[in-house]
C-alpha positions in Angstrom: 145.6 -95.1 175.2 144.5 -91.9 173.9 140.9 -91.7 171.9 141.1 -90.3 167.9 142.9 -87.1 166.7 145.5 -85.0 165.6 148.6 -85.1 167.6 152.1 -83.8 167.0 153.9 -86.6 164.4 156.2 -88.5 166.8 158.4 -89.1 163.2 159.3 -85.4 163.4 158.2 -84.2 159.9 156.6 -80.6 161.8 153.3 -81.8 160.8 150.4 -83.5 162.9 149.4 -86.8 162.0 146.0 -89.0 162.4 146.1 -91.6 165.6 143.6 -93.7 164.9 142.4 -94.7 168.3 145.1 -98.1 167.8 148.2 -96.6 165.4 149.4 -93.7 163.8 147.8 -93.7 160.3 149.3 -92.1 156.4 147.4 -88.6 157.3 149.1 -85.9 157.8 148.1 -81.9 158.5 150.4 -79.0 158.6 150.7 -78.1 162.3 148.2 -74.5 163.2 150.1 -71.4 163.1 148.8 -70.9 166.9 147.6 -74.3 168.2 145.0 -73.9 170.8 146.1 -75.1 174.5 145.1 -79.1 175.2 146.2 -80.6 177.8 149.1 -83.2 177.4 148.5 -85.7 175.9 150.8 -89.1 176.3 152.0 -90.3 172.4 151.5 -93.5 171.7 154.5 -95.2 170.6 154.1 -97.8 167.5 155.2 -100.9 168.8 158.0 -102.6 166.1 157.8 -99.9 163.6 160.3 -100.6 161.2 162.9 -97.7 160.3 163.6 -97.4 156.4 166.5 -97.6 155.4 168.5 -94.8 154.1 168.1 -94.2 150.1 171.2 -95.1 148.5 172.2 -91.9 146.4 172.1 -92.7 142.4 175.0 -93.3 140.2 175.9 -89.8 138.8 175.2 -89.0 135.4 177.7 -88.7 132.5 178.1 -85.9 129.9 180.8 -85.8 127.8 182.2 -85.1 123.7 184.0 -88.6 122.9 185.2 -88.9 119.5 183.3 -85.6 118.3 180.4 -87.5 119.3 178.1 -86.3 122.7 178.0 -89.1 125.0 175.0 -89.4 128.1 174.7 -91.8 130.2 172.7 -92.1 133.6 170.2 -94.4 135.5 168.1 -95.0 132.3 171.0 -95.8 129.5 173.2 -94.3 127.6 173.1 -92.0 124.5 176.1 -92.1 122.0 174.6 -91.4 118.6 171.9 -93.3 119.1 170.1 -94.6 122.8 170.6 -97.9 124.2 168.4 -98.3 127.8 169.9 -100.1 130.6 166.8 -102.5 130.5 167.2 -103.3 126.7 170.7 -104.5 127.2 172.1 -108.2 126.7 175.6 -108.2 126.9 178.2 -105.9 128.0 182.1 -105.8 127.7 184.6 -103.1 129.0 188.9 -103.6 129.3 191.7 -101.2 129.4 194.0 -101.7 126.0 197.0 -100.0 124.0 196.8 -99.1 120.8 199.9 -98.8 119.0 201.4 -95.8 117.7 203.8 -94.5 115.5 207.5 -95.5 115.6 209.2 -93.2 117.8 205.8 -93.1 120.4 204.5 -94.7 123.6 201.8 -96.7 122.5 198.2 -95.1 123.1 196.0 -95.9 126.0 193.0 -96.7 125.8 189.6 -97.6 127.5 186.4 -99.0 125.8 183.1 -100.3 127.0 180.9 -101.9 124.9 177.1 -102.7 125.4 174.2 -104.0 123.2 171.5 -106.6 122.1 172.0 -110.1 120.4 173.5 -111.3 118.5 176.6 -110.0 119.6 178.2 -108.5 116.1 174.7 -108.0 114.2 172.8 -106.5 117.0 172.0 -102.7 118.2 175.1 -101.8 120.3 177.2 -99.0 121.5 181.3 -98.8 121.4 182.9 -95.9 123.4 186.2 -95.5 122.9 188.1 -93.4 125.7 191.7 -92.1 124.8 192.3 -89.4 127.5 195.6 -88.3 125.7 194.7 -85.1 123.3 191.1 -84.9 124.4 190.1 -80.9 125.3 189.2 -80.6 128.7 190.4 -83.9 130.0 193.5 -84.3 132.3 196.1 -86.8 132.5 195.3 -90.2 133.6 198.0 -91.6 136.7 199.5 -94.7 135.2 197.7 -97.7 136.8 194.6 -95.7 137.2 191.1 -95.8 134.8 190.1 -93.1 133.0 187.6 -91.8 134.9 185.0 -91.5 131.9 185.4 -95.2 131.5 185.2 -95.6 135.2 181.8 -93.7 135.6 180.4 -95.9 132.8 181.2 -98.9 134.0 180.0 -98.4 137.6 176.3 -97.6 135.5 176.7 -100.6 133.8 177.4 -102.4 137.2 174.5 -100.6 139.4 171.8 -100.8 136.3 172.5 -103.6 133.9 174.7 -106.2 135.5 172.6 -107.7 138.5 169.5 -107.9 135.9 171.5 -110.1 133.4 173.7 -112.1 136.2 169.9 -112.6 137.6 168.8 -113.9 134.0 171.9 -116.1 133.5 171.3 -118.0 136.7 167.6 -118.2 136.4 168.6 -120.3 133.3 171.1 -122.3 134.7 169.0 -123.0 137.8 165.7 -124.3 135.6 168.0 -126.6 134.2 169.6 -125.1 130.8 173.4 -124.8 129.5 174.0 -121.0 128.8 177.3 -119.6 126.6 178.8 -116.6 128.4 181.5 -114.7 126.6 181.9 -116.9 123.9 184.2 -119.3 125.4 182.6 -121.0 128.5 179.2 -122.6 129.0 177.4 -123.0 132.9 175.3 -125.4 133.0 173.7 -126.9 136.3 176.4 -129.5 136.9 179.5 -126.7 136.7 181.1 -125.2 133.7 183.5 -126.2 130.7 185.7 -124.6 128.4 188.6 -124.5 126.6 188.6 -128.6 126.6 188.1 -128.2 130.3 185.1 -129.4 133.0 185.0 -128.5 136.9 181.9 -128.8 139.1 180.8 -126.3 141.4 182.2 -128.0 144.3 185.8 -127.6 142.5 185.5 -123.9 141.7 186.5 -122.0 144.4 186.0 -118.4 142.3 186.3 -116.2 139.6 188.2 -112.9 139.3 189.2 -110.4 136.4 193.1 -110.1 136.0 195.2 -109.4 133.1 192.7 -108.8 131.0 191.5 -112.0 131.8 188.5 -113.9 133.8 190.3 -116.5 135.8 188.3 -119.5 137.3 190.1 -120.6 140.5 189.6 -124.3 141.8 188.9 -124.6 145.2 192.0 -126.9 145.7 195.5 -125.5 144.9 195.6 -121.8 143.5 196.1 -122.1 139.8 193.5 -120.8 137.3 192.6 -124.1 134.6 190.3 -121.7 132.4 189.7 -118.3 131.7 188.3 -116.3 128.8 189.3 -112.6 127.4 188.1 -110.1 129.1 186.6 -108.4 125.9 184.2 -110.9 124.8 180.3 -110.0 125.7 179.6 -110.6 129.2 182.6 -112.0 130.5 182.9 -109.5 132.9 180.0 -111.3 134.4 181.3 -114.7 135.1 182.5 -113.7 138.6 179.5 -112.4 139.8 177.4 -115.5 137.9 179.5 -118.6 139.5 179.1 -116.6 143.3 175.4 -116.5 142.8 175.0 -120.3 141.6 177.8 -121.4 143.9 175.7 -119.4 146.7 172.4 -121.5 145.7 173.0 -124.1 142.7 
């Protein structure tokens, strides 16, 4: 094994970088315009180094005029009026709707995503209403398809809020509370009830978003016994909440 020195970084940055006598250290030095002639020397090579993984590229960032109001939204929260951060938020909500129109007209569709602190309907919180139809700048939406304004919030919400307040839920759940999601359902550590109905967590087979629904599947037969409205706060987080405490109760 080759004594102390600069050698040619065997990661490839161009640079040289500090052996150590034992492993290739942190220090790096920009390689000499005209390095003087050494003889070869063998490079070590670190036994198990781990490779890093490759940085998963952020969520785009969101600029747009909504409702003659500016709306921005990126990695740290969204700005509509006023600013809402990703970490300050408690509940979220988001569907596809129609709003009617007036005799004689298709009815008017619509997006909206909601986000904001408790409680629910006295708390800080943010309503973005998307209605492609009329809006400068913004191209038809193919029927079946998102708006793509609503789309690009929602995957935000999903990357930066959702796996912090799914975490919460079941940390709650899992020391040994009863926690109301979406107004209509309550997990406890046992299973969940609702609606007059009670299934354990071996019964529950999962939960998926349908109709404008969240459906809770039993594990026998294929029929959904309870759901709740997609719109009411953080229902849209009820199928990733039962995988995680059907993962590990």
């Amino acid at each position: 094994m080759s004594g102390p020195g600069w050698y040619p970084d065997p990661y490839g940055t161009g640079s040289l970088r500090w052996w150590d006598g034992r492993t290739w250290t942190e220090r790096l030095n920009p390689e000499p315009a005209a390095p003087p002639r050494r003889p070869a020397v063998p490079v070590p090579t670190p036994v198990a180094t781990p490779v890093p993984a490759p940085a998963v590229p952020a969520e785009p960032g969101l600029s747009a005029v909504v409702r003659g109001l500016h709306l921005r939204a990126d990695d740290r929260g969204l700005t509509y009026g006023t600013a809402l951060p990703w970490a300050h938020v408690e509940w979220v909500a988001y569907w596809p709707t129609r709003r009617p129109a007036v005799p004689g007209r298709a009815d008017i569709e619509q997006w909206i995503f909601q986000a904001g602190r408790y409680p629910f309907h006295g708390g800080h919180r943010l309503e973005i209403v998307v209605e492609p139809e009329g809006q400068a700048g913004r191209l038809p939406v193919p029927p079946g398809e998102p708006d793509p304004l609503w789309a690009g919030l929602v995957g935000l919400c999903r990357r930066y809020a959702e796996p912090r307040l799914v975490a919460e839920l079941a940390g709650r759940v899992r020391a040994g509370h009863s926690v109301d999601v979406a107004q209509g359902l309550t997990v406890h550590p046992g299973g969940v009830r609702g609606n007059r109905v009670s299934l354990s967590w071996t019964s529950i087979s999962h939960a998926l978003i349908e109709g404008g629904r969240v459906w809770i599947r039993q594990a026998s037969g294929t029929s959904a016994v309870l759901y709740v409205p997609q719109q009411n706060p953080n229902a849209v987080l009820i199928p990733a909440l039962i995988a995680e405490l059907k993962r590990r109760p």
